[in-house]
C-alpha positions as CSV (number, residue, x, y, z in Angstrom):
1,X,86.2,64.4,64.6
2,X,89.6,65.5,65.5
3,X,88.3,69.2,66.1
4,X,86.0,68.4,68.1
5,X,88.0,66.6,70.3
6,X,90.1,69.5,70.3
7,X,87.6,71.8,71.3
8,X,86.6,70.0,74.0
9,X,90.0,69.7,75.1
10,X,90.6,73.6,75.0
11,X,87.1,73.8,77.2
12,X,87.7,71.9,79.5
13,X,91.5,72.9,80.3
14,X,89.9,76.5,80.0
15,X,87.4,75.7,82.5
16,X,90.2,73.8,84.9
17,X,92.4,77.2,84.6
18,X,89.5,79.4,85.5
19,X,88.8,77.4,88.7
20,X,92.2,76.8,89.7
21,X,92.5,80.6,89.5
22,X,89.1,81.6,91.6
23,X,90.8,79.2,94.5
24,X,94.3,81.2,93.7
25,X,92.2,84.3,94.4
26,X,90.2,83.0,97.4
27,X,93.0,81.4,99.0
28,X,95.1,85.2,98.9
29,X,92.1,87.1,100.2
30,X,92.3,84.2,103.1
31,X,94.7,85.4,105.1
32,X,92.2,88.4,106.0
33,X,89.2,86.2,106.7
34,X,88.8,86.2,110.9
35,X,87.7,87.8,113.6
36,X,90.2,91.3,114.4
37,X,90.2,93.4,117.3
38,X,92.3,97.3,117.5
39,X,91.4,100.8,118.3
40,X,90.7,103.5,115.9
41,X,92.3,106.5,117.6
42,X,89.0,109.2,117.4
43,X,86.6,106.1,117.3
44,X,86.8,103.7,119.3
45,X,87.3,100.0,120.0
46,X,86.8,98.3,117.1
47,X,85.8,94.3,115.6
48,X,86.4,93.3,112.6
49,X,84.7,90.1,111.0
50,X,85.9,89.0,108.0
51,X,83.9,85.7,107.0
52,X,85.0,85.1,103.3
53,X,86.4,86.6,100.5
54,X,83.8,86.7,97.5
55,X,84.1,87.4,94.4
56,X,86.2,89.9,92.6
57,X,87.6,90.2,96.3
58,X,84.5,91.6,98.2
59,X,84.7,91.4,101.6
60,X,82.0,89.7,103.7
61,X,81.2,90.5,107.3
62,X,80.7,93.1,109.2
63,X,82.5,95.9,111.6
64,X,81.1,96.3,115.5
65,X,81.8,99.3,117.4
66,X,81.6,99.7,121.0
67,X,80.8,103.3,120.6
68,X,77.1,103.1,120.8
69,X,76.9,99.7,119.7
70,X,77.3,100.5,115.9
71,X,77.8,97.5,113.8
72,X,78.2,97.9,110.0
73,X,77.8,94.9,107.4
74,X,79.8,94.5,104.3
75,X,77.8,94.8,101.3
76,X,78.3,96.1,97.1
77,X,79.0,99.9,97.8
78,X,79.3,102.3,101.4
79,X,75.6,103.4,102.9
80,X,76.2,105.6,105.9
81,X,72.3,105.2,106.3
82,X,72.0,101.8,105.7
83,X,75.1,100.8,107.8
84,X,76.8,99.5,105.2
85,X,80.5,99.2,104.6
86,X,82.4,98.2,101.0
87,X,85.2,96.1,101.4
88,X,87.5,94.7,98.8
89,X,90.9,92.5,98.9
90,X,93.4,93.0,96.1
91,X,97.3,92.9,95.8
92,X,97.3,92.1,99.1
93,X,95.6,95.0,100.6
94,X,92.1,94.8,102.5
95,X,90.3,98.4,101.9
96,X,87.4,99.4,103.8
97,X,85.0,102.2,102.7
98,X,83.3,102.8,105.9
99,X,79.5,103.3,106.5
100,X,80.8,106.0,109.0
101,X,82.7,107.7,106.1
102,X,86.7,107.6,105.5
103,X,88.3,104.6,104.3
104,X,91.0,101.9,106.0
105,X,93.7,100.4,104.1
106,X,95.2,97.5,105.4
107,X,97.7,95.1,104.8
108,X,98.9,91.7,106.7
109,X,101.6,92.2,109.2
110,X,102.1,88.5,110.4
111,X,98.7,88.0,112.9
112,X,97.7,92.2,112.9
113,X,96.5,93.6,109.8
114,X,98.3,97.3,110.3
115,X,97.6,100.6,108.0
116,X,96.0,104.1,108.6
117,X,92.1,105.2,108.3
118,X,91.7,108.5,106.6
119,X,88.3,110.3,107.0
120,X,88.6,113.6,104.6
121,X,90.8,116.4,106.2
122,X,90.4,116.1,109.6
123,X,91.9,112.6,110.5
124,X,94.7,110.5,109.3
125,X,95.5,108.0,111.8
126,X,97.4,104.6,112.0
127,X,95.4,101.8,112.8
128,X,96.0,98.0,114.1
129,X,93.7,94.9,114.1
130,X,95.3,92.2,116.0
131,X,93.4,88.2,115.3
132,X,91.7,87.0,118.1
């Protein structure tokens, strides 16, 4: 009888750990979770919609562009065709694989998110979101 009390009592502090850790990791990726504005020097104006942090740190959302109205959602892997972006939050860092190619790194800088968007060879440019 005593094992099995034990068992249970390993399962369900396992269980406790595991949840107390998903809110650990949904409360980090947080801080991105709004709505950010900025320009991408080559693009554009730019919006950023963060709604929630999923799993494993995928982003949800989307990205609107004024440039001919482009908006992008957030989904398991970058579809230019599809409009698709990949986002994921880890160590603090919010990377975008954009559905119009080249990728944004970003980190929090109080209520911006600031870093650089890189599209292959031809452009490597610092970029700001501010929250609005």
């Amino acid at each position: 009888m005593s094992i099995s009390l034990h068992t249970r009592r390993l399962f369900l502090g396992g269980g406790l750990a595991s949840l107390s850790a998903a809110g650990f990791a949904q409360s980090a990726g947080g801080s991105f979770v709004g709505t950010w504005k900025g320009d991408v020097p080559g693009i554009g104006e730019a919006t950023l919609i963060v709604s929630a942090i999923g799993a494993g740190g995928a982003v949800e959302g989307r990205m609107e562009f004024a440039l001919q109205g482009f908006v992008s959602t957030f989904g398991e892997r970058a579809d230019s065709i599809k409009r698709v972006n990949q986002g994921t939050v880890a160590d603090g860092t919010l990377t975008i694989e954009a559905a119009l190619g080249g990728r944004y790194v970003l980190r929090r800088n109080g209520d911006a998110l600031t870093g650089r968007y890189v599209r292959g060879t031809t452009l490597d440019v610092p970029v700001t979101f501010r929250k609005s």
